[in-house]
TIMARTI-357421 format. One record per atom (N, C-alpha, C): residue in three letters; z, x, y. Coordinates in steps of 0.2 Angstrom, whole numbers, plus 2048, in hexadecimal, padded with zeros to 3 digits. Layout:
<nodes>
ALAZXY...
</nodes>
This chain:
<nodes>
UNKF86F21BA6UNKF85F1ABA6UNKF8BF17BA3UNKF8FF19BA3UNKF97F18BA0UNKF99F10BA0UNKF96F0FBA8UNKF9CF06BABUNKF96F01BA5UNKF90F02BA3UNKF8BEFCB9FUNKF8DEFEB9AUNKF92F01B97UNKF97F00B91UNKF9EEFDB91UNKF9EEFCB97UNKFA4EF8B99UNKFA3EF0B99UNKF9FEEEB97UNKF9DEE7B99UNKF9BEE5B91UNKF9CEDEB91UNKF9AEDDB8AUNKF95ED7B8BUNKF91ED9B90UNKF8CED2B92UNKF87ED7B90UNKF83ED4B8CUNKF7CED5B8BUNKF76ED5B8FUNKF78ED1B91UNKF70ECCB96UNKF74EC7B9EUNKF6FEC8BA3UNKF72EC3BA7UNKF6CEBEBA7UNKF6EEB9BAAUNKF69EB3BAAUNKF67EAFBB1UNKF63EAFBB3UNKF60EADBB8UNKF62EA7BBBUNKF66EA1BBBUNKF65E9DBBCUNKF61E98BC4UNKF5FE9CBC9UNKF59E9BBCDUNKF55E94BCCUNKF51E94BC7UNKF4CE8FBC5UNKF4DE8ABC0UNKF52E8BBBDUNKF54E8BBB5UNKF53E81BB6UNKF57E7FBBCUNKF5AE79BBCUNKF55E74BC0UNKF53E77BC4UNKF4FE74BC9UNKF48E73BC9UNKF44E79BC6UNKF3FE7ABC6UNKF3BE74BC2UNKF38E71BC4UNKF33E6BBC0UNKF2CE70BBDUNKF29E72BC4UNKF22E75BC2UNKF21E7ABC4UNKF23E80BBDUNKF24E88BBEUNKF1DE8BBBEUNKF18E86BBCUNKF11E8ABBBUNKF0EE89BC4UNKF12E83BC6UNKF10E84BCFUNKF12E8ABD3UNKF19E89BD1UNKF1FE8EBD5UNKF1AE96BD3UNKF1AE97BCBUNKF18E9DBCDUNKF10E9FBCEUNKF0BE9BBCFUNKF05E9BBD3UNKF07E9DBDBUNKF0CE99BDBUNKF0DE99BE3UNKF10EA0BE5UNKF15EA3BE1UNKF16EABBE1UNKF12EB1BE3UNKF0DEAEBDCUNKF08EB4BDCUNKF02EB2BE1UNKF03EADBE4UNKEFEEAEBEAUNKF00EB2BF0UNKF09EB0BF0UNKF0AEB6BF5UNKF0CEBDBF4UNKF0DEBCBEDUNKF0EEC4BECUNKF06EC6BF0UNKF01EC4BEDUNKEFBEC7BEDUNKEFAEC6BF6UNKEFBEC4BF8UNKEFAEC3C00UNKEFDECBC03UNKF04EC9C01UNKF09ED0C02UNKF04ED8C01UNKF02ED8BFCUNKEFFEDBBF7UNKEFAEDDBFCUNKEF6EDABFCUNKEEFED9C02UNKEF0EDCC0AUNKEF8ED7C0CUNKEF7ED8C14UNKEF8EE0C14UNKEFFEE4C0FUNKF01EEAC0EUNKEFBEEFC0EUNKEF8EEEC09UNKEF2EF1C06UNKEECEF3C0FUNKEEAEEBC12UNKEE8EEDC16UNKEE9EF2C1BUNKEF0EF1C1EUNKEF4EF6C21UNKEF4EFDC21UNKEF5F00C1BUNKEF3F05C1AUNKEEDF08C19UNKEE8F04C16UNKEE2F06C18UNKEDDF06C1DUNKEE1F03C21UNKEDFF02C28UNKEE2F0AC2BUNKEEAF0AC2BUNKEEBF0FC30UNKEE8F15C2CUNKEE5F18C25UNKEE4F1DC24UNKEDEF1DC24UNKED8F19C26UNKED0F1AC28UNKED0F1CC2FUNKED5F19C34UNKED3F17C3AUNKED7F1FC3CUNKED4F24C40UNKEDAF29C41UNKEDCF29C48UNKEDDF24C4DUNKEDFF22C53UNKEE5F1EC51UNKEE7F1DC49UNKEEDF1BC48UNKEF1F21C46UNKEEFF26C45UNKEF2F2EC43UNKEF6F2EC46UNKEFDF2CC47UNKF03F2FC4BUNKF09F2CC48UNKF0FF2DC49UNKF14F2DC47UNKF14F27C48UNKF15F22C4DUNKF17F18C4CUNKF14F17C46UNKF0DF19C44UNKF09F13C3DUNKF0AF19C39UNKF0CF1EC37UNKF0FF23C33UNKF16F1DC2FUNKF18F1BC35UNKF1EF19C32UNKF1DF10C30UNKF17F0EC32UNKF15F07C30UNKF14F07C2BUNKF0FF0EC2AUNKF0AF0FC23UNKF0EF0EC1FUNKF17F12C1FUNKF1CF14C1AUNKF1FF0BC1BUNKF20F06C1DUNKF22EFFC1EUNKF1EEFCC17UNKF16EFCC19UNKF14EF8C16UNKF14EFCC0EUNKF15F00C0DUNKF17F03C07UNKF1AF02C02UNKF1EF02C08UNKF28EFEC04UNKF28EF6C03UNKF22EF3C08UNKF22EEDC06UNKF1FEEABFFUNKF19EEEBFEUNKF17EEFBF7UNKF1CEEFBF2UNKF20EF4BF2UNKF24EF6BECUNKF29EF2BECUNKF2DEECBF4UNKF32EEBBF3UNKF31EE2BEFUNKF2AEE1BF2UNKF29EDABEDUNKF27EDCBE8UNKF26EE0BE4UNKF23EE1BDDUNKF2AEE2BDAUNKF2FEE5BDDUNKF34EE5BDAUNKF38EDDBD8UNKF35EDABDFUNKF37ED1BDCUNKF32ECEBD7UNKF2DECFBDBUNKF2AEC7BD8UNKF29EC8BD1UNKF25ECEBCEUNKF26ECEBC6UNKF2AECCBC2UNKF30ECBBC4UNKF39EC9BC0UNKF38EC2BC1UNKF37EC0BC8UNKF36EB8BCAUNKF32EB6BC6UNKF2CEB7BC4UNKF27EB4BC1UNKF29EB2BB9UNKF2AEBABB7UNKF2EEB9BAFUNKF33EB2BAFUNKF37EB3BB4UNKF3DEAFBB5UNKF3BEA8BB3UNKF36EA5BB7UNKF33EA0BB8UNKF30E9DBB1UNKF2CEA0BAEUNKF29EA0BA9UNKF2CEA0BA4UNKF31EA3BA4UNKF35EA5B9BUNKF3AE9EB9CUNKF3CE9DB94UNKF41E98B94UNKF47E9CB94UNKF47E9FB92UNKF4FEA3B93UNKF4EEA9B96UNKF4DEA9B9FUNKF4BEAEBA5UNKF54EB4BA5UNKF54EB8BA2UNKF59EBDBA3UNKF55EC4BA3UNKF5AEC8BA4UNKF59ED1BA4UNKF61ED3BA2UNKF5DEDBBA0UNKF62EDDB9EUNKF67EE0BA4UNKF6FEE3BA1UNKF72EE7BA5UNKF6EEEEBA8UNKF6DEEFBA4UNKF6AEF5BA8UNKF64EF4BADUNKF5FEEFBABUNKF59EEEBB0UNKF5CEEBBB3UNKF62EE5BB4UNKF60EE3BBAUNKF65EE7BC0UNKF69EEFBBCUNKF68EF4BC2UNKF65EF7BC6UNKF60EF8BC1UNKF59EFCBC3UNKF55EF6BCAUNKF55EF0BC8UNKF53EEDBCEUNKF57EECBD2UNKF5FEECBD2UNKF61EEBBD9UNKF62EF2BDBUNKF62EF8BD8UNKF61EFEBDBUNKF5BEFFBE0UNKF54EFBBDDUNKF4FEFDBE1UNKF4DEF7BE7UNKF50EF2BE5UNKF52EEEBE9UNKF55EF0BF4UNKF5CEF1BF0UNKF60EF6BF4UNKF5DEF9BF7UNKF5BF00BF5UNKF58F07BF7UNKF51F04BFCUNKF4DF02BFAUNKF46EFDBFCUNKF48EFCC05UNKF4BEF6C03UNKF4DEF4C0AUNKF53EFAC0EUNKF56EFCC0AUNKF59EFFC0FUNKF53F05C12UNKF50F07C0EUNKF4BF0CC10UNKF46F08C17UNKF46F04C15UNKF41F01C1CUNKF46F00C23UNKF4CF01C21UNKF50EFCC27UNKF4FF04C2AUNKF53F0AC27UNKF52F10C2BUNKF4CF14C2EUNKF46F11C2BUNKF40F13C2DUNKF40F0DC34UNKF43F08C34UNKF40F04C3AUNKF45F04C40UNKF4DF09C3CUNKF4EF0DC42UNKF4BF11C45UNKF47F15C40UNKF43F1DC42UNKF40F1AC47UNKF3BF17C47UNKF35F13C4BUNKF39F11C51UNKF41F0FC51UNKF43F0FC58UNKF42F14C5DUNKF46F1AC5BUNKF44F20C5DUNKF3FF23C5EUNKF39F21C5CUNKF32F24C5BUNKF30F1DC61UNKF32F19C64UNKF2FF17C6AUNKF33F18C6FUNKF3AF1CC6EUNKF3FF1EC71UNKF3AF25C76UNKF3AF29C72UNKF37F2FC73UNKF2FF2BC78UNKF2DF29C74UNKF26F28C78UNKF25F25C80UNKF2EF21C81UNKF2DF1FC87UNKF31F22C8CUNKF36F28C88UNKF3BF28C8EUNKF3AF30C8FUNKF34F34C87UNKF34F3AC88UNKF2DF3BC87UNKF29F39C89UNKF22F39C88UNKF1DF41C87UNKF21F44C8BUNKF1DF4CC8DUNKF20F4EC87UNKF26F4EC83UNKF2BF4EC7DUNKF28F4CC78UNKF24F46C77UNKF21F44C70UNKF1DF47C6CUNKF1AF4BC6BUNKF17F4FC69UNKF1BF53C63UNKF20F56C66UNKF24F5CC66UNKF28F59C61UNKF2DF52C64UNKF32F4DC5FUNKF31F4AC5BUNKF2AF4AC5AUNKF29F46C56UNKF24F4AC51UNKF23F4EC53UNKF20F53C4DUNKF1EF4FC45UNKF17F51C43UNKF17F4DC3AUNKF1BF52C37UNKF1FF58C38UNKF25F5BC32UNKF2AF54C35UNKF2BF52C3AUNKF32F50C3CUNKF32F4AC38UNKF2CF46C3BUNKF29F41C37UNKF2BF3FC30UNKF29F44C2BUNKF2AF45C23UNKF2FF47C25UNKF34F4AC25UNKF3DF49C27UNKF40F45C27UNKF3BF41C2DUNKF40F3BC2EUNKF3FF35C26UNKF39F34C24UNKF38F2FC20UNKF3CF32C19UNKF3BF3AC17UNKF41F3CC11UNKF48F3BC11UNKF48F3CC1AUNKF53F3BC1CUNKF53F33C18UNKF4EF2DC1AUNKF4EF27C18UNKF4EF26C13UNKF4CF28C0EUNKF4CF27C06UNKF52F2BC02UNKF53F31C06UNKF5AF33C04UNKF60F2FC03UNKF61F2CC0BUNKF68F2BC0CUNKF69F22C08UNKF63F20C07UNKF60F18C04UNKF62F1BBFEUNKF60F20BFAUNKF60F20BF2UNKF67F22BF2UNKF6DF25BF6UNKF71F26BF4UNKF77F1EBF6UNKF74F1CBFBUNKF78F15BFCUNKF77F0FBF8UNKF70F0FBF5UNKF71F0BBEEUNKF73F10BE9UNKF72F16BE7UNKF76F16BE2UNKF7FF14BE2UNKF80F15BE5UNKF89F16BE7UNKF88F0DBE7UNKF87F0CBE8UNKF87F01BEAUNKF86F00BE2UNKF81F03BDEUNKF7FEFFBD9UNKF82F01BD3UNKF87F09BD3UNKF8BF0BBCEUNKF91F06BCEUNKF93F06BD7UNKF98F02BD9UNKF98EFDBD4UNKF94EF8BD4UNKF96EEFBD2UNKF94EF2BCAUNKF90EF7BC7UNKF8EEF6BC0UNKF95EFBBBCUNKF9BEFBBC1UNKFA0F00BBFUNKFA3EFABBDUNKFA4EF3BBFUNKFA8EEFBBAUNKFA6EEABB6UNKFACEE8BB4UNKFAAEE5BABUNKFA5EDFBACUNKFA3EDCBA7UNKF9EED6BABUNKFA1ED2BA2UNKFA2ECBBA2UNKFA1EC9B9CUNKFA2EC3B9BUNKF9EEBDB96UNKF9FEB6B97UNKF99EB5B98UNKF98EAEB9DUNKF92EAEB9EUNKF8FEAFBA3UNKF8AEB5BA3UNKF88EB8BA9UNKF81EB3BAEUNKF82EB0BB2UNKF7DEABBB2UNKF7DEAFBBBUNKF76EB1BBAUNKF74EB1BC4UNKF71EABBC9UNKF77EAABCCUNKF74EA4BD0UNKF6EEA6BD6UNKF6AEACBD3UNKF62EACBD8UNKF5CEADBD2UNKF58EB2BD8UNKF51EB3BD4UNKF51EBCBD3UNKF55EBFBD5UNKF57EC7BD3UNKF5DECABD4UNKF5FECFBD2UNKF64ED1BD1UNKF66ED3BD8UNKF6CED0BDBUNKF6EECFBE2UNKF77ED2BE1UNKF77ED6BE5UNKF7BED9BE5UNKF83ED3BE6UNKF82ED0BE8UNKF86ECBBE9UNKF88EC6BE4UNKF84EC5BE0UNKF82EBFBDBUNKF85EC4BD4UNKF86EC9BD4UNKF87ECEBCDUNKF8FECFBCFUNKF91ED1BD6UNKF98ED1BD5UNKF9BECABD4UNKF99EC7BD5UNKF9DEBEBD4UNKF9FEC0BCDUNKF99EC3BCAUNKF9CEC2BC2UNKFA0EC5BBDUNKFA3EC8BC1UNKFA7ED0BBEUNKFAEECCBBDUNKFAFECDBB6UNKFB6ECBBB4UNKFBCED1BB5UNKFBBED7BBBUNKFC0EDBBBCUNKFC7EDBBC0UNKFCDEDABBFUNKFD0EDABC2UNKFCEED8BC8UNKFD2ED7BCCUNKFD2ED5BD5UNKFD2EDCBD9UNKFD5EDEBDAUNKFD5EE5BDAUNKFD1EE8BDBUNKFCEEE9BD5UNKFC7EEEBD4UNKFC1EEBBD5UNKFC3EE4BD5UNKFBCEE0BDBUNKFBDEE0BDFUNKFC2EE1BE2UNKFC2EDEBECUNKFC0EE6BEBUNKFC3EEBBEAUNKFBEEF5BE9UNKFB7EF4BEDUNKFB5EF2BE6UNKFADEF1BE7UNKFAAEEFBEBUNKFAFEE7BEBUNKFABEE5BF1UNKFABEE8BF7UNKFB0EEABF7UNKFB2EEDBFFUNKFABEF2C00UNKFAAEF7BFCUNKFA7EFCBFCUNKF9FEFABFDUNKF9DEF4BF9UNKF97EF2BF8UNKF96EEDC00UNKF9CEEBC00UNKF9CEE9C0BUNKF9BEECC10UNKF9EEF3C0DUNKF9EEF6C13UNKF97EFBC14UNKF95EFBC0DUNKF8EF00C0EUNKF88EFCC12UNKF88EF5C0DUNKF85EF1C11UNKF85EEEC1AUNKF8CEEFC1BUNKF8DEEFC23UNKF89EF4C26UNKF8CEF9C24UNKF8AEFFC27UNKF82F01C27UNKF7FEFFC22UNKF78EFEC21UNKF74EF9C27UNKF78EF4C28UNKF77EEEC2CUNKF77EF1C34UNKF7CEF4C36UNKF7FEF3C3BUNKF7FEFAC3DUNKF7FF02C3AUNKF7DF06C3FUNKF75F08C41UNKF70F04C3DUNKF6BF05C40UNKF6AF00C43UNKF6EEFAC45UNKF6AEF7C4CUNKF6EEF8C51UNKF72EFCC52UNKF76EFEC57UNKF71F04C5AUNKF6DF0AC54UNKF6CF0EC57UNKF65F0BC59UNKF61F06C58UNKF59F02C5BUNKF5DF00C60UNKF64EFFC63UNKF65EFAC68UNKF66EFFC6CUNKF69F06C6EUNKF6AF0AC71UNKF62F0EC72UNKF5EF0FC6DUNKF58F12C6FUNKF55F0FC73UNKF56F04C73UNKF50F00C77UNKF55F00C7DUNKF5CF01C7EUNKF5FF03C84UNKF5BF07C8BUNKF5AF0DC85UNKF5AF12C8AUNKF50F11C8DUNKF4EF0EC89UNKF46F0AC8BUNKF44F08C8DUNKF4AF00C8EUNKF49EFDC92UNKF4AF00C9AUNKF52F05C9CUNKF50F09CA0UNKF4CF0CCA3UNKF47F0EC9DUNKF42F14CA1UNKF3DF10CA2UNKF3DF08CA0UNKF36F06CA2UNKF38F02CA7UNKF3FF01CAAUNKF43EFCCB0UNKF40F02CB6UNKF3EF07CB6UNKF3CF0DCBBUNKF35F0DCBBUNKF31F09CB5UNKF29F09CB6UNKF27F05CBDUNKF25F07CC1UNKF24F04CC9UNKF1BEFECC7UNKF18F00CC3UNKF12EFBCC0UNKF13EF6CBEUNKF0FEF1CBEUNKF0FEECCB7UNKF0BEEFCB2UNKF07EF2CB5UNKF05EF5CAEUNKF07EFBCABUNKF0AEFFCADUNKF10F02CA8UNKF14EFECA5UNKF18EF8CA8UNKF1CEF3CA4UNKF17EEFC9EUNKF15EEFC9EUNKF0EEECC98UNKF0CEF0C94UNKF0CEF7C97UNKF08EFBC92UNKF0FEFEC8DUNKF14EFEC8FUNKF1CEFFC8DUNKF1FEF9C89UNKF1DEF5C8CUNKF21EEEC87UNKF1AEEEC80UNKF13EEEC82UNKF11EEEC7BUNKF11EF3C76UNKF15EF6C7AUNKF16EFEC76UNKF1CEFBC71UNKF20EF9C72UNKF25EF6C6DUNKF24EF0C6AUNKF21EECC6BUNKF22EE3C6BUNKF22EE2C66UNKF1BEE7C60UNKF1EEE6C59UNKF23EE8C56UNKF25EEEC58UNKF2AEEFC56UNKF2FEEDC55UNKF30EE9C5DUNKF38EE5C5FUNKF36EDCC59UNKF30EDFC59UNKF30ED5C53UNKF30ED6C4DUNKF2FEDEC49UNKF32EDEC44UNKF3CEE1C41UNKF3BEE2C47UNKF43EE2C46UNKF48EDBC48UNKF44ED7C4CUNKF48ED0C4CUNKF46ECCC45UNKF40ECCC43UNKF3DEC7C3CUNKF43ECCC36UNKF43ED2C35UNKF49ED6C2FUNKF4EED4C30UNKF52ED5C37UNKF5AED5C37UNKF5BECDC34UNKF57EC7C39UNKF58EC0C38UNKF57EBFC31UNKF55EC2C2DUNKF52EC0C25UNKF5AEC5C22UNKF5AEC9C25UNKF60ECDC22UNKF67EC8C24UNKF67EC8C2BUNKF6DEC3C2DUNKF6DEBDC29UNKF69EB9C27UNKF68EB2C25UNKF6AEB6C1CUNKF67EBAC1AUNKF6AEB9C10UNKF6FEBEC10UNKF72EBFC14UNKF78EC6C10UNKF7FEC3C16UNKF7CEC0C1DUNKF83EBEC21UNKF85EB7C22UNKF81EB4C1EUNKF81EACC20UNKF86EABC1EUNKF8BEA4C22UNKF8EEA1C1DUNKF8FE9EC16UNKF91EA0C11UNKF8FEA0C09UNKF8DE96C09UNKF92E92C0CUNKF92E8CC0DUNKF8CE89C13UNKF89E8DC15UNKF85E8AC1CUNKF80E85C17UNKF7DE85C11UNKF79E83C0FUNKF7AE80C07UNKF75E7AC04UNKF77E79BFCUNKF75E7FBF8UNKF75E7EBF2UNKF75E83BEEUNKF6CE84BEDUNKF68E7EBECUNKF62E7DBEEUNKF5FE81BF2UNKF61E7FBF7UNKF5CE7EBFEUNKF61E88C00UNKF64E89BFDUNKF66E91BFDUNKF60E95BFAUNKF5EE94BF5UNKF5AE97BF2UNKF52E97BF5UNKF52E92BF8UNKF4BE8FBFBUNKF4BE95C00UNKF50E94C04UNKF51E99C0BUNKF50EA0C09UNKF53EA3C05UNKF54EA9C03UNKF4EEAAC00UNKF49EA9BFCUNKF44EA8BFBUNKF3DEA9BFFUNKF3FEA4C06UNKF3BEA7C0EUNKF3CEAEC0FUNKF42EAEC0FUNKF44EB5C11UNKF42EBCC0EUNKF43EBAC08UNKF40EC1C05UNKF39EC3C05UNKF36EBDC06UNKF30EBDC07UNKF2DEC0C0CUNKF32EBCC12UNKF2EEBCC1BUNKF2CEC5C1DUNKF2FEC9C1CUNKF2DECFC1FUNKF29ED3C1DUNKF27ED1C14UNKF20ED5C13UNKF1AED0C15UNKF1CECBC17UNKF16EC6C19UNKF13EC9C1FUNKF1AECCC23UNKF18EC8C2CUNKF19ED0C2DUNKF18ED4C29UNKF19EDDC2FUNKF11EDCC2FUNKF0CEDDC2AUNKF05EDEC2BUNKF03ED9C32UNKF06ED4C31UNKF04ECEC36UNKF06ED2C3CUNKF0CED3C3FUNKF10ED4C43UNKF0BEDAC48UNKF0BEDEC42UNKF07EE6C45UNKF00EE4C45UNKEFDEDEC44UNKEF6EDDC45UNKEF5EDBC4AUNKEF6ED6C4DUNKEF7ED0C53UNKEF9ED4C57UNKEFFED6C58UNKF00ED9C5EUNKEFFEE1C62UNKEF8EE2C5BUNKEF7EE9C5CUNKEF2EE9C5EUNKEEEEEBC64UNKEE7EEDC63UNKEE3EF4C5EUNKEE8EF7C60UNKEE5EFDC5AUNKEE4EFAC54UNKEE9EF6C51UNKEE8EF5C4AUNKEE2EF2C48UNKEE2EECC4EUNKEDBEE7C4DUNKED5EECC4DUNKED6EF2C4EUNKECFEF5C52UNKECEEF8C4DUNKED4EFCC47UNKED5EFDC43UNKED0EF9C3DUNKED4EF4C3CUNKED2EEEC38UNKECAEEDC38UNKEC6EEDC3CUNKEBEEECC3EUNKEBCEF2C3BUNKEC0EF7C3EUNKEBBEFDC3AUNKEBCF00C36UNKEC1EFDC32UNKEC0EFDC29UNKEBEEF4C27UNKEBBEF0C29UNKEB7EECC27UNKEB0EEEC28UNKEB0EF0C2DUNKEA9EF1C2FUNKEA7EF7C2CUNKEAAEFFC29UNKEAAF04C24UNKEA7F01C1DUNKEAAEFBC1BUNKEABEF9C15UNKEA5EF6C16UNKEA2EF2C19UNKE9EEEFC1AUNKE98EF0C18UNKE98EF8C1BUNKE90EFCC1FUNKE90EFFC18
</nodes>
């Protein structure tokens, strides 16, 4: 941990709330209500798809592991956010607030690969059906969600040495509510050089994290739309599009929440009304996957009844 002795900043400081915030005992009421929603819809989800065994298959195998990471990834915010709010002088150390943009990082990216997987698991299901069984195997399954955590723990690591490799010093002030990978290099007092480095490195992992798994979702729903442009039914086309319809809505609600906080125009918005956004956004996908796989699932809902109705009896 070499580069957190290269820095002579003790502390970063939050400033998010510091300025604006009139009524913090509301703000953070309002939080912990939706952490605990988060918390709830999550919780429901998995308990749902492990009592119900018509959800035993690879698709809710891999929701199971969604609402998982959704648990983890707002516990990793909101309890910093809460402190933030409450404390008069809201900072973390250098080393935590590595630790949280490490799990931060890893978190999300872990989801985003697993909601490629889930492309290819409706890839297989529609274009190789007699094949599904076989492809999708539960060894292949726990493969794929390991290769997911792998390749996530090594792209946050390498992201999160990158930017804690230069020096920081003066006043380290974060204009959010967590340690954002974009908000910490602003504040690096290192040469030009070894910042545009970083940045490059820290752009390109993020690109690449962006942008080769929607290419492979966009090729896998290619080749599906295909095989279901050959369905001669309607009701083949119905039983094929609600095979995916969740899924095609959680990868619009991610990338749009993705696209809106990390590709916006840095000027599209005030400084304010920036963090209000960003604040949706981090939110909006542990809110709305429970919803998303509810609503538009009959299994789930059928699910849902008979772990209410279990609980009940």
């Amino acid at each position: 941990m070499e580069s957190f002795n290269q820095t002579s900043v003790t502390e970063f400081i939050f400033m998010a709330f510091t300025k604006s915030t009139r009524y913090p005992a509301l703000l953070t009421a309002i939080f912990l209500l939706i952490y605990g929603i988060i918390i709830c819809g999550n919780i429901l989800m998995i308990l749902v798809i492990k009592v119900d065994s018509r959800l035993h298959t690879p698709m809710y195998f891999f929701v199971f592991n969604i609402s998982y990471l959704d648990i983890c990834y707002t516990t990793t915010i909101v309890p910093q956010t809460v402190r933030n709010l409450l404390s008069s002088k809201p900072s973390i150390s250098p080393s935590n607030c590595a630790i949280q943009m490490f799990f931060v990082v890893m978190l999300g990216a872990v989801q985003i690969v697993i909601i490629t997987i889930m492309a290819y698991d409706r890839y297989v299901a529609i274009c190789n059906p007699l094949h599904y069984k076989t492809m999708m195997s539960w060894p292949t399954c726990i493969m794929f969600i390991c290769l997911a955590y792998i390749i996530s723990f090594m792209l946050s690591f390498v992201m999160v040495m990158s930017v804690f490799s230069l020096p920081y010093s003066g006043k380290a002030e974060i204009q959010h509510f967590y340690c954002d990978v974009g908000q910490i290099l602003v504040l690096s007092t290192a040469e030009e050089q070894r910042h545009f480095v970083v940045e490059l490195i820290t752009f390109c992992l993020g690109l690449g994290l962006f942008t080769i798994p929607f290419l492979l979702m966009v090729i896998s729903y290619m080749f599906i739309i295909s095989a279901v442009l050959k369905i001669r039914t309607n009701e083949g086309h119905h039983k094929a599009f609600s095979t995916c319809s969740s899924h095609i809505t959680v990868v619009v609600v991610e990338y749009c929440c993705l696209g809106f906080m990390y590709f916006r125009p840095k000027t599209a918005y005030g400084v304010d009304k920036d963090k209000v956004f960003v604040l949706i956004f981090t939110y909006a996908t542990p809110i709305l996957n429970p919803v998303i796989y509810t609503l538009r699932n009959k299994a789930v809902k059928q699910g849902f009844w008979k772990l209410t109705s279990t609980k009940l009896c």
